[in-house]
C-alpha positions, -999 to +999 in steps of 0.1 A: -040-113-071-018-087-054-008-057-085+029-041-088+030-009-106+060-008-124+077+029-134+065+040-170+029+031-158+027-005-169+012-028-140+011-063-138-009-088-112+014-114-097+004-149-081+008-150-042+031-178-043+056-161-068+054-125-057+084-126-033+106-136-061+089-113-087+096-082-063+131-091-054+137-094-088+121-063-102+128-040-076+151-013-099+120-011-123+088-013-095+071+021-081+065+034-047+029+043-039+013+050-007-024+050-002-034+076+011-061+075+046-098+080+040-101+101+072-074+117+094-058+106+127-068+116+153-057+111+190-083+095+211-079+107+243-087+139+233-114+134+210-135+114+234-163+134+250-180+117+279-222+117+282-223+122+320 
């Protein structure tokens, strides 16, 4: 079950089925979070060493 973290701490797991509804509705009293990465971006192209 997906978990909202509501402001003041409080969290609370939601069914899948009902969560659209349950964050429409409690959007004024839900909190923002954003997971941070485990390692950092990094372009590619320039990272990529060849073995030749």
């Amino acid at each position: 079950m997906p978990t909202v973290y509501l402001k003041g701490g409080e969290t609370v797991e939601v069914n899948l089925e009902e969560l659209e509804d349950y964050l429409y509705e409690n959007q004024k009293h839900i909190e923002t979070r954003r997971k941070k990465l485990r390692r950092p971006l990094t372009n590619s192209a320039t990272t990529f060493t060849s073995n030749k």
